[in-house]
Structure formats: C-alpha cells, structure tokens
C-alpha positions as CSV (number, residue, x, y, z in Angstrom):
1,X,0.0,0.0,0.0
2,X,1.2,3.0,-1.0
3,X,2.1,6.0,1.5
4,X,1.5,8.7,-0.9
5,X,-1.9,10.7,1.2
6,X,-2.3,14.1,0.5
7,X,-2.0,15.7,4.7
8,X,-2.9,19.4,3.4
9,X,-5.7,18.6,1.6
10,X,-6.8,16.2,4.2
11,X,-6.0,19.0,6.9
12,X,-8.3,21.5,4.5
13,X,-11.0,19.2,4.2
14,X,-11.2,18.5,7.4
15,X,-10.9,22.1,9.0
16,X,-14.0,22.9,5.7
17,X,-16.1,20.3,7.6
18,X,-19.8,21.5,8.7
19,X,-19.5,21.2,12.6
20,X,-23.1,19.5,14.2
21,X,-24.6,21.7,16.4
22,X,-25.9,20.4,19.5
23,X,-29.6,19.7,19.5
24,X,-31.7,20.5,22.5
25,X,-33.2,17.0,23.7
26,X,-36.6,16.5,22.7
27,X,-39.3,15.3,25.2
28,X,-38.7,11.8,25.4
29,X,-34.6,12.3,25.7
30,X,-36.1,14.0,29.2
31,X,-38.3,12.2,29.8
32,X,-36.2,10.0,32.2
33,X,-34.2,12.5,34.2
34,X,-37.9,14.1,34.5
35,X,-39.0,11.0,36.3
36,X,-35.7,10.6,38.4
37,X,-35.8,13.4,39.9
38,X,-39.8,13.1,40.6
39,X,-38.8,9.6,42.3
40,X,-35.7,11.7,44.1
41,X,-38.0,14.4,45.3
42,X,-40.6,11.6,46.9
43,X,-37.9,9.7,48.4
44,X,-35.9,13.1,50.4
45,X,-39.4,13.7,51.8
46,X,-40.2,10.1,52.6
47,X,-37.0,10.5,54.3
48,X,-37.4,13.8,56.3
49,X,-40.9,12.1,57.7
50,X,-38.7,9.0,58.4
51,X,-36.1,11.2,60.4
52,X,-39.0,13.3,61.8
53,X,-40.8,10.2,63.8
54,X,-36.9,8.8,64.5
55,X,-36.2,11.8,66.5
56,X,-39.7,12.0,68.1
57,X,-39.4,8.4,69.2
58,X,-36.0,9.1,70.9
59,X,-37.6,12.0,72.6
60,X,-40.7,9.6,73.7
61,X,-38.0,7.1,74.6
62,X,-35.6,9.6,77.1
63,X,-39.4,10.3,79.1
64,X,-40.6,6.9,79.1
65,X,-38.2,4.8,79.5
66,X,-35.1,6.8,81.8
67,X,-32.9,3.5,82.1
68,X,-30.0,2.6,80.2
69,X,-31.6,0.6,77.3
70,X,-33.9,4.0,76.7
71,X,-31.1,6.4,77.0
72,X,-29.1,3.5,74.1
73,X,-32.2,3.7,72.0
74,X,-32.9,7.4,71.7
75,X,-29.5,7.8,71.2
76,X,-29.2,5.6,68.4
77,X,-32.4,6.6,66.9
78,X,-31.3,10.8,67.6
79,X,-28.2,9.4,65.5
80,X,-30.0,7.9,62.8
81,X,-32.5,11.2,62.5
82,X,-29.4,13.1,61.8
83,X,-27.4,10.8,59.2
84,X,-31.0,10.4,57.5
85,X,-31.0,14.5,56.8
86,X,-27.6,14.5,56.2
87,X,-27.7,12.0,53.7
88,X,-30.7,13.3,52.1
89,X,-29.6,17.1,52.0
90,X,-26.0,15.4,50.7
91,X,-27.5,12.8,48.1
92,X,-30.9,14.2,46.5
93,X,-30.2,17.8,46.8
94,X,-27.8,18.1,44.0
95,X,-30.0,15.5,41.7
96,X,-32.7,18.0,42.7
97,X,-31.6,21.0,41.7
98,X,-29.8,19.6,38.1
99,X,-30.9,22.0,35.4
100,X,-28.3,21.3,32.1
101,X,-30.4,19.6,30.2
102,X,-28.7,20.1,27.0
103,X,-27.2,16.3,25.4
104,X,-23.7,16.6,27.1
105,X,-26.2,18.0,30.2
106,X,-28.0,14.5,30.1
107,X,-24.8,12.3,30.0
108,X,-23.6,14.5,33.1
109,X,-27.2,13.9,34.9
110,X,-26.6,10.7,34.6
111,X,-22.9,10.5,35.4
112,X,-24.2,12.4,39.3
113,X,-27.4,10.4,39.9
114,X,-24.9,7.3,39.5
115,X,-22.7,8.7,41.9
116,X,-24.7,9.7,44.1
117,X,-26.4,6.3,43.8
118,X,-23.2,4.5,45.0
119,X,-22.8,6.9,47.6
120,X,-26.6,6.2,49.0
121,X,-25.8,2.3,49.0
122,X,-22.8,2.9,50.8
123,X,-24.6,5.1,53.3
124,X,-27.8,2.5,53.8
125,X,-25.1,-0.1,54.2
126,X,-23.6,1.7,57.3
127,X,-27.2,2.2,58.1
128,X,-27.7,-2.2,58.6
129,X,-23.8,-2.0,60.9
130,X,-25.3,0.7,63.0
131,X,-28.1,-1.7,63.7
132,X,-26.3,-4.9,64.2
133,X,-24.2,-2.7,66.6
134,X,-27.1,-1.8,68.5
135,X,-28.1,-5.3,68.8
136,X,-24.9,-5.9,70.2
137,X,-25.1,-3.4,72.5
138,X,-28.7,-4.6,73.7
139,X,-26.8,-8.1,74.3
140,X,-24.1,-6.0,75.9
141,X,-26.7,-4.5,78.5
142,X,-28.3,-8.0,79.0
143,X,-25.1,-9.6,79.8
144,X,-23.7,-6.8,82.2
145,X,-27.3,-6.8,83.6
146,X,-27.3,-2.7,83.6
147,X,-30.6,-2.7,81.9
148,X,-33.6,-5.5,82.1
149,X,-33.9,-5.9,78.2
150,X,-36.5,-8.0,77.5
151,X,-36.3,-11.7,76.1
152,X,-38.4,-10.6,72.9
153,X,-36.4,-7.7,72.1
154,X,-32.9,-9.2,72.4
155,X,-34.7,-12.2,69.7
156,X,-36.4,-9.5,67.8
157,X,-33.4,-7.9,67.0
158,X,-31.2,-10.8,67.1
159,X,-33.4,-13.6,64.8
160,X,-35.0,-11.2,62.6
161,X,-34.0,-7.6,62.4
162,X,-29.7,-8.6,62.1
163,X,-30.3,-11.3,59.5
164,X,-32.3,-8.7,57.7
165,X,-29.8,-6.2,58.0
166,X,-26.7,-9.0,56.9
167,X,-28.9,-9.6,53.8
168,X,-29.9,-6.3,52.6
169,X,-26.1,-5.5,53.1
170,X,-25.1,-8.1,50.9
171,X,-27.5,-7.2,48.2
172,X,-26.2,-3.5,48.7
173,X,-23.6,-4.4,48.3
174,X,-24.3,-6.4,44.8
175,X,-26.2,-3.1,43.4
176,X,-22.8,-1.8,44.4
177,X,-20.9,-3.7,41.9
178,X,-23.6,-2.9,39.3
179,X,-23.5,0.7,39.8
180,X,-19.5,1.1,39.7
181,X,-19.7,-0.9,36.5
182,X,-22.1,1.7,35.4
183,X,-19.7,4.0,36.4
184,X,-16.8,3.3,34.4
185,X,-19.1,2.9,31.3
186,X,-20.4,6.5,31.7
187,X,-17.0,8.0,32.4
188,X,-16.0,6.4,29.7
189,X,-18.8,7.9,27.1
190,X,-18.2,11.7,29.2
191,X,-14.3,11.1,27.9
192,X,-15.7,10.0,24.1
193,X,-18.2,13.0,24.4
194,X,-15.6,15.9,25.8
C-alpha cells in the first residue's frame, strides 16, 4: 500500500467540515431524568418524615423509659435522624436541583445520579452496621445486667431484624458492583463525548 496521502488537503478538508450543532433533547430524551428526579424528590421527603418520627421516638423514649436501654435507644435513633438528613440534604439535593439539560447536560445527569447512587448504597449499608451494633449493644446491657432488656427484644433484634440487616447488606452491596460498572461505562462515554 502505498504511502502517498495528500496531509494538506486532508488537513483542508477536514478544517471545511460543517460542525453539528448540538440539539436541545426532545421530550422523550427528558423524559427519564424528569422521572428521576420526581422519584428523588418523593424519596428526600419520605426520608425527612422517616427522620422526623426517628427523632420523636427518641424523645418519647428519654421520658418513658429513663434507664440505660432507653437512653441507648434514643440515642441511636437521635443518630439515625441526623445521618438520615444529612444524607438526604448530601444525596438528592444536588439531583434536585440539576438544570443542564442540554445532550452533554443529560450524560452529566446521569454521570451524578450514579454517583450519588453509590454513595446512597454505601450510606444505607452503614445504616444495617449501626443496627447490628445496636443489637450488640442490647446483648451487651443484658449480659452486664445494667438494663432488664427484655427476652423478645434481644430475639427480635437478634433472629429477625440482624439477618435482615446481613442480607440487605449483601445485596447493597451487589447493586454496588452494578452501579461502579455503570460508572466506568459512563466515564467512559463523558471522555468519548468531551
């Protein structure tokens, strides 16, 4: 094969190329990142009730129960009132307020909410250890006898509620896997597109 190409003219031709400009996404191209952030919005205030009756049952739990289990439970509960706002001011707020919706705007939507969406897993997982280490803790007060815990709360927490919690870590975990594949697929296509 010869080597005989013709690099100014190809240089010319190329610079006398019509450039595409970028269309603004029709209705169906939002039509997704319309419904994420609907699904986003319902979820941050499902989560401020959630943190709203957390922090009124620790307050119920301080006047009702003034023993050491009571003082452990409110202040687990006062804990997870305030990682459930921080999370949700930290993880839906910025999907919240995305406004680029040009194409490239999309692919960076996208790019965030998957992010973010790792970031969410990561923070329900420490969600399930927080409960298995106030299980513990219950046991703890049982064995030390500095709190009479009762028989059904200790096998509550300890035959149902820290299973749960082991298996909704592991499938976290899973949709962890899945989501930092998507990851490195969409950083790849923001590289391609930039």
């Amino acid at each position: 094969m010869a080597d005989n190409f013709d690099f100014s003219a190809l240089a010319k031709s190329w610079q006398q190329q019509i450039t595409p400009t970028e269309d603004a996404p029709t209705s169906a191209d939002l039509a997704q990142a319309s419904q994420r952030q609907r699904e986003q919005k319902l979820l941050m205030y499902a989560e401020w009730l959630g943190a709203l009756v957390m922090a009124a049952a620790a307050c119920w739990l301080v006047l009702a129960m003034p023993d050491a289990q009571g003082y452990l439970a409110a202040a687990f509960l006062a804990l997870g009132a305030l990682g459930t706002l921080y999370v949700s001011w930290h993880i839906h707020r910025p999907i919240l307020a995305y406004d680029n919706w040009s194409s490239s705007g999309l692919l960076q939507f996208r790019h965030r909410a998957c992010q973010l969406s790792l970031r969410y897993y990561r923070y329900t997982q420490l969600s399930c250890a927080a409960l298995l280490v106030f299980t513990a803790a219950l046991w703890l007060l049982d064995w030390w006898q500095l709190a009479a815990t009762s028989t059904t709360l200790l096998l509550f927490y300890s035959l149902i509620v820290s299973p749960l919690c082991l298996f909704g870590m592991y499938r976290l975990q899973q949709k962890i896997r899945q989501k930092s594949a998507e990851l490195v697929h969409l950083n790849r296509l923001a590289d391609d597109f930039s």
